[in-house]
C-alpha positions in Angstrom: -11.4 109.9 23.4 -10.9 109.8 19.4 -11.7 106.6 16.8 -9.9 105.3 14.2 -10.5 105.5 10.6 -8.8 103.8 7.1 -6.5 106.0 5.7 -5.6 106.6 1.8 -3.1 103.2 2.0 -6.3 101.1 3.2 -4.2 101.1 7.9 -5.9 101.9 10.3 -4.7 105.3 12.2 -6.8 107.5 15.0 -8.6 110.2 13.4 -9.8 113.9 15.1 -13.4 112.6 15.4 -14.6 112.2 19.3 -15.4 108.8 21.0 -18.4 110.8 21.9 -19.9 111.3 18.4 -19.8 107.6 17.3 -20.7 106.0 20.8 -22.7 108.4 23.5 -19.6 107.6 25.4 -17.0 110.0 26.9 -14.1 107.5 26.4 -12.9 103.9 26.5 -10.4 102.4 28.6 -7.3 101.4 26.2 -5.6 98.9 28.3 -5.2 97.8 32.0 -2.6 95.6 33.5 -1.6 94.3 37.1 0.3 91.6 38.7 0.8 89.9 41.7 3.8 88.1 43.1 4.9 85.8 46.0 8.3 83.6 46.7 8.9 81.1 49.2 11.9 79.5 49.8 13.7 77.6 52.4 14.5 80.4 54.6 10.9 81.2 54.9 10.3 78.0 57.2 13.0 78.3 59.9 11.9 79.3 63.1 13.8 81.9 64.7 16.0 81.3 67.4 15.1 82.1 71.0 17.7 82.6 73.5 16.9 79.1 75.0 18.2 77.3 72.2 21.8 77.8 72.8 23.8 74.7 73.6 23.7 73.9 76.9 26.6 72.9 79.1 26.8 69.3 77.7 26.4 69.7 74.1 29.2 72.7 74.6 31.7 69.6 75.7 30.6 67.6 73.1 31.1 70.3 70.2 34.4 71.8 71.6 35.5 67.5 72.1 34.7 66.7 68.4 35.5 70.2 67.2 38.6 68.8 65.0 36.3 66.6 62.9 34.9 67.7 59.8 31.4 68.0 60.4 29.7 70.2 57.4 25.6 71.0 58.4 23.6 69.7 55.4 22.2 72.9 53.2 20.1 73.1 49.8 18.9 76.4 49.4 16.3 76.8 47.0 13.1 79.4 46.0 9.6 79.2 44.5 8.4 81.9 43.2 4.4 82.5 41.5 3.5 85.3 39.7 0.0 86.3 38.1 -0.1 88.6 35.2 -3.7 89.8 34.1 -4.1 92.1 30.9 -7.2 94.0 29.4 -5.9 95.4 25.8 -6.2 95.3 22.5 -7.3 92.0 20.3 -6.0 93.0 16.8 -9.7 93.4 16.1 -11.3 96.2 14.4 -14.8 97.3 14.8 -16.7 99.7 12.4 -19.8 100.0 14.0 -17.7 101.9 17.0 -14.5 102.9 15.2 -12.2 101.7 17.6 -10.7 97.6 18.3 -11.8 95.5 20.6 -10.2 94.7 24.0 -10.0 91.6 25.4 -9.0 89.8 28.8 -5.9 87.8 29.4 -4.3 86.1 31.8 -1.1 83.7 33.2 0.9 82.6 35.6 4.7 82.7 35.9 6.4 80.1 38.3 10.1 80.1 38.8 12.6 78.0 41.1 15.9 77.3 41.6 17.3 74.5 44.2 21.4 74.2 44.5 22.2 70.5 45.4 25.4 71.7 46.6 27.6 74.8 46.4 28.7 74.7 43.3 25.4 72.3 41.3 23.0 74.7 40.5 19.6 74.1 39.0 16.7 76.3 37.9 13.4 76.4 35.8 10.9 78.7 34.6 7.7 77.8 33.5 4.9 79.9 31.9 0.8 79.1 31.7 -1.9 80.8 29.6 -4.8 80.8 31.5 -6.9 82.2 29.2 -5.9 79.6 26.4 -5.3 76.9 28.8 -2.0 76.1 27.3 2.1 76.1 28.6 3.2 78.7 26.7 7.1 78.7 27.2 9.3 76.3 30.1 13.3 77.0 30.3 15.6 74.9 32.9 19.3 75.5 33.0 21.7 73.7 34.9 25.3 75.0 35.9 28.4 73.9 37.5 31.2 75.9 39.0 34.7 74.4 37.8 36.8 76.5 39.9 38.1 78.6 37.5 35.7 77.4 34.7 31.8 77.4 34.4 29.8 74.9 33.0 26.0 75.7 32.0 23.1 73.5 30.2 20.2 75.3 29.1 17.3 74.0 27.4 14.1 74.5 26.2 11.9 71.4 26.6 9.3 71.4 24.4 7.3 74.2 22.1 8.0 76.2 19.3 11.2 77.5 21.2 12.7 74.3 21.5 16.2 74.3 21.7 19.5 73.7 23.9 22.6 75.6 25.1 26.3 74.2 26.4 28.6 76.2 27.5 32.0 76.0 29.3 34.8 79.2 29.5 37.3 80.0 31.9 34.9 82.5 34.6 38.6 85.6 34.1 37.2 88.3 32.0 41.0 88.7 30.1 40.2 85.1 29.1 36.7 84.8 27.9 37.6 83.7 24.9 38.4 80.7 25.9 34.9 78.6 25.6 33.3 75.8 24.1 29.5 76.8 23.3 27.9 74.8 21.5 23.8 75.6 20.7 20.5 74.7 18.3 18.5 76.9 15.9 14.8 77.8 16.7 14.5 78.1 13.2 14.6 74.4 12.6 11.4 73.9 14.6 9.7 75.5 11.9 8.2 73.3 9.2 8.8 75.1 6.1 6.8 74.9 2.9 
């Protein structure tokens, strides 16, 4: 319900006069957010099992026959998920005429997934797009193996003003963490200095 006003060091700060007195109107709405959010992945698709889908008689004989082979069922679990993210808050703007900045709109959408090859090749990626400026504004994928006793990650950044990579590889025991190899780039040399 107040405005802003210039104070003695030329910044803006909110001052005791009403909203009212500048505007006719009671009060203005400051900022407003809300998001929405859905993941799929490939337990989302499999049909639950009725009671008529156990092995018959046969295929019991067959399984408890071959039962000394190893067979392993082919898995490769993986997730999508979408987000939406839409903002109304402040530009940076300033108006006199009403005291107060102006808001604006914004929106984007956030989509993340992850698929592991096998149990212990992992991969994932995150990707991020400005609607409102119709522009990617940030994409991240990492990929990670587990050594046994070690891990193994990759992690880059593609493309952007963040672009950069990651390598790591330590022994996974806390009392040995120490014991790594990481190796990663500066943001700061995406910059062009002048």
């Amino acid at each position: 319900p107040y405005t802003y006003a210039y104070n003695e060091f030329k910044s803006l700060r909110r001052v005791n006069v009403s909203y009212y007195s500048v505007t006719k109107k009671v009060a203005r709405l400051t900022s407003l957010s809300t998001s929405f959010s859905y993941t799929i992945s490939n337990q989302t698709f499999k049909k639950k099992k009725k009671s008529t889908d156990e092995p018959q008689e046969p295929e019991k004989k067959y399984l408890t026959a071959n039962s000394n082979r190893e067979y392993q069922s082919f898995s490769m679990p993986w997730s999508l998920s979408a987000s939406y993210n839409l903002r109304y808050s402040n530009s940076g703007d300033y108006i006199e005429e009403v005291k107060s900045y102006d808001r604006k709109l914004s929106h984007d959408l956030r989509l993340d997934g992850r698929i592991a090859f096998t149990p212990k090749w992992n991969f994932s990626m995150s990707m991020s797009y400005d609607i409102t400026n119709n522009k990617i504004t940030y994409t991240s994928c990492q990929i990670s193996r587990d050594l046994h006793c070690w891990q193994m990650s990759l992690g880059f950044v593609p493309f952007g003003l963040y672009r950069s990579y990651n390598f790591y590889i330590g022994v996974k025991a806390s009392m040995l963490r120490d014991l790594k190899l990481e190796k990663r780039s500066d943001t700061a040399d995406n910059y062009i200095w002048r």
